[in-house]
N, C-alpha and C positions, 0 to 999 in steps of 0.2 A: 608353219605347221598346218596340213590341210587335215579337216578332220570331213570325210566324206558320210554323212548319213541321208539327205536326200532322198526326197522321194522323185520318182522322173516325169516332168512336165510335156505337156504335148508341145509349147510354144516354143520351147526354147529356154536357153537359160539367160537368166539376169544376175547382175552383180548387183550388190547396194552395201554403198559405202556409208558409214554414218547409221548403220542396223541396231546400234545403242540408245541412238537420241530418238528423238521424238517423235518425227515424223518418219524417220528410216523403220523405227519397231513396230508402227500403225503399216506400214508401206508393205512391208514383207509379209504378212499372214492377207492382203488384199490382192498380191503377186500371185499368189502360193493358188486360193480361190479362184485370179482369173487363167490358171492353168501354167504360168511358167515355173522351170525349175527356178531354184533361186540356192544364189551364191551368197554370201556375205563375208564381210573384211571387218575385221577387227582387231585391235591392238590386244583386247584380252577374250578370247575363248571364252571363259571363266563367265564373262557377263553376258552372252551372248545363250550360255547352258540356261538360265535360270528364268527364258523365258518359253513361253508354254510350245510355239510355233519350233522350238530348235532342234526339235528331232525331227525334221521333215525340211531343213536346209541343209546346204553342203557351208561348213564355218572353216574360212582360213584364218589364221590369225598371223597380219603383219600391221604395218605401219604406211598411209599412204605417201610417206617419205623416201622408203626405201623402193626403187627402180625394180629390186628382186622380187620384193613381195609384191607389187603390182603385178607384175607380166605372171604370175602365179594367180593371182588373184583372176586376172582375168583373159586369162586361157581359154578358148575356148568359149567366149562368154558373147552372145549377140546382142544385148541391152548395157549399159551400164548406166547405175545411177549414181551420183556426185554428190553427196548431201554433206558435205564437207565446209563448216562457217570457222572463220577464228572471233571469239566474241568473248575471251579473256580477257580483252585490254592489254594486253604484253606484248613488247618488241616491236616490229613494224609489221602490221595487221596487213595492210596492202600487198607489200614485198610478199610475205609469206603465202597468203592466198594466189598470188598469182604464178609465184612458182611452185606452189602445189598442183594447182590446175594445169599448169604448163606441162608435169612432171605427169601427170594422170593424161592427158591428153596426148601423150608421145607413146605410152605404154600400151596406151590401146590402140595405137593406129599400129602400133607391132604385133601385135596378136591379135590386129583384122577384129576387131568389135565391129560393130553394125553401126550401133548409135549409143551415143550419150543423153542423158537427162538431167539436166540440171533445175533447181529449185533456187532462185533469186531475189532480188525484191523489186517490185512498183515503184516506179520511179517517175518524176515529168522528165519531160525531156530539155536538155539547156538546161536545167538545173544545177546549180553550186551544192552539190550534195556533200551531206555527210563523209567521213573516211571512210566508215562499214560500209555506207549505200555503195557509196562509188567503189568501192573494192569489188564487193558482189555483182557489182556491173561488168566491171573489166573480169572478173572470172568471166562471166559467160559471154562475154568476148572473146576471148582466151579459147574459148572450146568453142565456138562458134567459126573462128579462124583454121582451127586446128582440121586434119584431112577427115576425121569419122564426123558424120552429120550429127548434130546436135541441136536437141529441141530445150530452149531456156524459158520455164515457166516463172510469170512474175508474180509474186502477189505480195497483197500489203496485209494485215494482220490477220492470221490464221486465228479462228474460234474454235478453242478444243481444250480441254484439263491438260494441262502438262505443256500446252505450247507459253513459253516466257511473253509473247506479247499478251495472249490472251490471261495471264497470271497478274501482268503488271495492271492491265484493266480492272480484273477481279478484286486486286486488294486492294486499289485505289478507291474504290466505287464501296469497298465493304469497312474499308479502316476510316474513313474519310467524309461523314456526314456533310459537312462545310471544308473548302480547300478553294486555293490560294493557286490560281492558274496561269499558263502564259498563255496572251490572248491568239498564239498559234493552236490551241487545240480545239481550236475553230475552224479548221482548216479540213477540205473534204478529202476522207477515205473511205473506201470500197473496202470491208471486210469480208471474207469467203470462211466460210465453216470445214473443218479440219476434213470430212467428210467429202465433199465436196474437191478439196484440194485433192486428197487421194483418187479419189475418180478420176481426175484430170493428171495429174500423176501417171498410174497405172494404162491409163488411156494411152498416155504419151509415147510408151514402149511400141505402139504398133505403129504407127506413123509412117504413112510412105518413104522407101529410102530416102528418096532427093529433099526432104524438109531438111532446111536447116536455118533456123531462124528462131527467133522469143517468141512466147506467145504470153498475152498479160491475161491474168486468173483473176476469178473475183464474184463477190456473191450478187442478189439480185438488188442491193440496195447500197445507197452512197449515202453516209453518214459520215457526222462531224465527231471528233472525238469524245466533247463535253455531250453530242448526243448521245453517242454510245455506253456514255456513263449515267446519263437519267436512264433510257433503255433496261441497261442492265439492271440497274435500281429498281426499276418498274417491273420486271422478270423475278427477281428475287426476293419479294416482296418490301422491298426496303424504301424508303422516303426518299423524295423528291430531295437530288442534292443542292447544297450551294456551292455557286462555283462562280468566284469572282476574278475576272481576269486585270491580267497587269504584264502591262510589257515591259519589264524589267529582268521576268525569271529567262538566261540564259538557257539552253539546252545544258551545259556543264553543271550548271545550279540545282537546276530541274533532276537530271541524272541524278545527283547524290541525293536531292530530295529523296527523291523514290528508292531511291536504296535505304533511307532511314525508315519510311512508312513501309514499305514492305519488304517480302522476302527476298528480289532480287536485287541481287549485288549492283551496285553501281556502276563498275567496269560493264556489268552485261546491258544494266538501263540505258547507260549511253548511247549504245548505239539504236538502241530501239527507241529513243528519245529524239536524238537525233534524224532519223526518220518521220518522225511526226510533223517537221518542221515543214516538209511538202507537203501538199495536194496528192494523193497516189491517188488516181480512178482509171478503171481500166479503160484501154483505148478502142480496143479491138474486140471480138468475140470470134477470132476465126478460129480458135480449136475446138470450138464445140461442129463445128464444120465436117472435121473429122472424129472426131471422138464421139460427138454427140452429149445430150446432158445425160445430168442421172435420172436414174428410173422415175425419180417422184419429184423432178424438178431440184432448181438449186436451192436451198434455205437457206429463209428471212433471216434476220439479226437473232429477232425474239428466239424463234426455235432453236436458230443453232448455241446456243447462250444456255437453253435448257436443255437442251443435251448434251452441253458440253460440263453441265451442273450438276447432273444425277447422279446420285453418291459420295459426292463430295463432303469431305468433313467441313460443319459450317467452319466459319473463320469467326475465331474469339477474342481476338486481338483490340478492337473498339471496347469490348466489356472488359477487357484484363488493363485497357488504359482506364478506364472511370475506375473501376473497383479498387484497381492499386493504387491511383493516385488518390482516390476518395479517402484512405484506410490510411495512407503516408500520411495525408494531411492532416487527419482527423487528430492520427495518433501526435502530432509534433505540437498542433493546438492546443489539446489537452493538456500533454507536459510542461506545454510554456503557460497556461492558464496555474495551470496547479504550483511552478513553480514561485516562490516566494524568499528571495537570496535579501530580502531588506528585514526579513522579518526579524523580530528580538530573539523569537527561539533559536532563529538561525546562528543570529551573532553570537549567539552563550555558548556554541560549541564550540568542543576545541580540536580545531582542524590540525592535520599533518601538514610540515613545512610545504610539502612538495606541491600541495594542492596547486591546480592551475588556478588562477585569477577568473574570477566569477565569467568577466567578459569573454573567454578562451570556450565555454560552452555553447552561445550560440552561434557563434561561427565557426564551431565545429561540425556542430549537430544539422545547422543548414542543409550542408556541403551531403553531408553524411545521408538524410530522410530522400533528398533526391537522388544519390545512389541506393540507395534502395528500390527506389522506385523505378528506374529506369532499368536498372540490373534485373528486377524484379520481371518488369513486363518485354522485355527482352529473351528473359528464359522460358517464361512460359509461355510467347508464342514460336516460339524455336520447338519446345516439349510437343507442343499441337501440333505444329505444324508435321512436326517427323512424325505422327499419330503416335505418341509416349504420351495417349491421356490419362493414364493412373498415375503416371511419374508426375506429371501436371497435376492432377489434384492431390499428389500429396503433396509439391510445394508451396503450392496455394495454402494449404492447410498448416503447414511447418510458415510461413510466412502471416497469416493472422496471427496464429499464436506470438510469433516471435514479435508484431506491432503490438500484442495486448501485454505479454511481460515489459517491453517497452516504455508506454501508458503508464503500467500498474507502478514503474518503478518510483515513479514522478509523483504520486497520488500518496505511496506508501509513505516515502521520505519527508516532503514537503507537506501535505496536507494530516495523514495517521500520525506523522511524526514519529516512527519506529523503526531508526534505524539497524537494528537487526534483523526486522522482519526485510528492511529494505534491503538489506547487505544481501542474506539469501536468495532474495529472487530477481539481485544483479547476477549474481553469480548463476540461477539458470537462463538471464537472459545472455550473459557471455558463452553458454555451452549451447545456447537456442542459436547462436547468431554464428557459430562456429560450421552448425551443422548445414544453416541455410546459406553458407558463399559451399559447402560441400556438394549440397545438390543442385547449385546453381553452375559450379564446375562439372559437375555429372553430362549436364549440356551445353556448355561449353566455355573450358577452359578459361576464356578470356573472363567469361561472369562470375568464375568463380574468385577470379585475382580482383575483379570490382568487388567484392563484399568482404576484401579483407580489411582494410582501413575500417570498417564497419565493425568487425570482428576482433581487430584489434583495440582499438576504442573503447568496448566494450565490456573488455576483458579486461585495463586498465579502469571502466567504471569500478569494477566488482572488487578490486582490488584497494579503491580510493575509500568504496563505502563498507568495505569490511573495514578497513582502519578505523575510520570514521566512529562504526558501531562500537571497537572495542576500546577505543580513546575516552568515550563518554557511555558506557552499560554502569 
């Protein structure tokens, strides 16, 4: 489906594939500014409407698998950009990228494109690289071979809100006061500021026919990754990290690390982890040759770091670990302080057959306070993170309460010794506990199946200590 609304460019038109992700959605309103038309391909229209630049593109919507919808896509097209990664972790990543590119690289040389552009990664050379690196390599081999000239820009971590290496940086440095390192990320990288990248980007589209060759991208300054993390630290007003290395964390290790500390998936850390493991500095500086730099020079670490910060929602994730697990622990201490299973009051009452065996409590209850907690600070930086901060503080709010009924129940029974005042305020904490795996489901599903063992349990207390109460009133 072509959906034609375009406004008409003096340069020419461009196609850009990959208009949804990250750099394609920054790429196209910078296109648009330095005068080309612009085309864009996309699997869904739909996401493509809703952002501000789309009524001043021309939106096809196919798939860059299908042969059809390419030679459609780019018809008539003097630029193309390629911003096409597989970085799901699924099937054979290589395979796939390279007959994608193969398949894009045929289509245009049938409908007479100019030149292609491709975006890649910093790489050494002779390198035992990663399966992502090296995929991304042979892509723009792949079109570098192919008959339309093709310019292959390389860079190693893009600084900008939304780019996944610059995220994995962010939450590392922001969740992560002291951590536990491989002593590779000590290894030097050449970071370029997302700003920056697009300059060179856009730049790339004018390039003499005959270029067709990589050119390596990158900012003014080569830093190590552990620097980049005091850096950032330093920039955001935050304390000086610890960061003690050990060569033991594989890239595989590391990857899932970082999938548990923060937001991005492990399948996607991998490869940006895996990456880490070289040296990327840039080698060359010839496309400033032709392009030239940007207007006010390339920017430092520092600035691009603070610009890629402004307006960001802070990250709450550090304080939603202290607070939750301060609040789990507090409350489970309490209970086990207050409780008293030797006491004579205790033995005078007269329990129901069914009761579990005293020892059947704490190795329930264990298991139970750190699903809580982990359940807990799992949902509410998922809540934050999707900016759902009222949702977030009111589970926050439904979750102290539901530690302080918790607490109270242990204090009521064992210490006041009133077991029907206790029966009743088990029974609101089985309906408190019910409602908090609800809103923990709210945000996702799987949090809310962790808080039913919780839930259940609990509902089974209120049940034990009504009997209880009405066995001995």
């Amino acid at each position: 489906m072509n959906e034609h609304t375009s406004t008409p460019g003096t340069r020419g038109t461009v196609l850009v594939t990959g208009a949804t992700g990250y750099i394609g959605g920054l790429l196209v309103p910078r296109l648009l500014e330095a005068g080309w038309n612009v085309r864009a391909l996309s699997r869904s229209a739909e996401r493509l409407r809703s952002r501000d630049w789309a009524g001043h593109i021309e939106i096809v919507e196919g798939d860059v698998t299908s042969g059809e919808d390419l030679r459609e896509a780019l018809a008539g097209v003097d630029v193309a950009y390629y911003l096409v990664h597989s970085m799901d972790g699924g099937g054979d990543l290589a395979r796939r990228d390279r007959e994608l590119a193969q398949g894009f690289a045929t289509a245009a040389a049938d409908e007479g494109v100019g030149r292609i552009v491709y975006l890649g990664g910093l790489h050494p050379e002779g390198a035992d690289l990663s399966v992502h690196l090296a995929s991304r390599v042979e892509v723009g081999q792949v079109l570098l071979d192919a008959p339309v000239p093709a310019a292959v820009l390389q860079a190693a971590v893009i600084l900008g809100d939304g780019s996944v290496s610059f995220d994995m940086l962010r939450y590392l440095t922001e969740r992560l006061p002291a951590m536990v390192a491989p002593r590779w990320l000590r290894n030097r990288i050449q970071p370029i500021a997302v700003d920056d990248a697009l300059h060179y980007l856009v730049g790339a589209a004018g390039l003499p026919a005959q270029i067709n060759r990589t050119f390596d991208i990158g900012g003014p300054e080569v830093l190590t990754y552990e620097e980049m993390i005091q850096r950032f630290a330093s920039v955001n007003g935050l304390r000086r990290r610890l960061i003690v290395g050990v060569p033991v964390l594989t890239p595989w290790l590391a990857s899932h690390w970082v999938g548990v500390i923060t937001p991005v998936e492990a399948d996607v850390a991998k490869p940006l982890v895996g990456s880490l493991v070289h040296e990327v500095v840039r080698r060359e500086w010839d496309l400033d040759e032709y392009v030239g730099l940007p207007a006010d020079g390339l920017l430092g670490f520092d600035e691009a770091v603070d610009r890629a910060m402004r307006g960001v929602r802070p990250d709450r994730a550090l304080r939603d670990v202290l607070t939750v697990t301060g609040a789990s622990v507090a409350s489970a201490t309490i209970g086990a302080v207050a409780t008293q299973p030797d006491s004579r009051w205790y033995r005078s009452l007269d329990l129901p057959s069914w009761q579990p065996p005293t020892i059947a409590f704490p190795l329930v209850w264990t298991p139970l306070y750190a699903d809580i907690a982990a359940t807990s600070i799992a949902t509410l930086s998922r809540l934050e993170g999707e900016g759902r901060v009222e949702e977030a503080a009111r589970y926050r709010r439904a979750l102290w309460a539901n530690l302080a009924l918790n607490t109270a129940w242990s204090v009521l029974f064992w210490r006041v010794r009133r077991p029907a005042l206790a029966a009743a305020e088990a029974g609101a904490l089985a309906v408190s506990s019910a409602d908090l795996a609800r809103r923990a489901g709210s945000a996702d599903g799987r949090a809310g199946w962790a808080l039913v063992p919780y839930a259940a349990w609990t509902a089974f207390a209120a049940v034990l200590s009504t009997a209880i109460a009405r066995r001995n009133c």
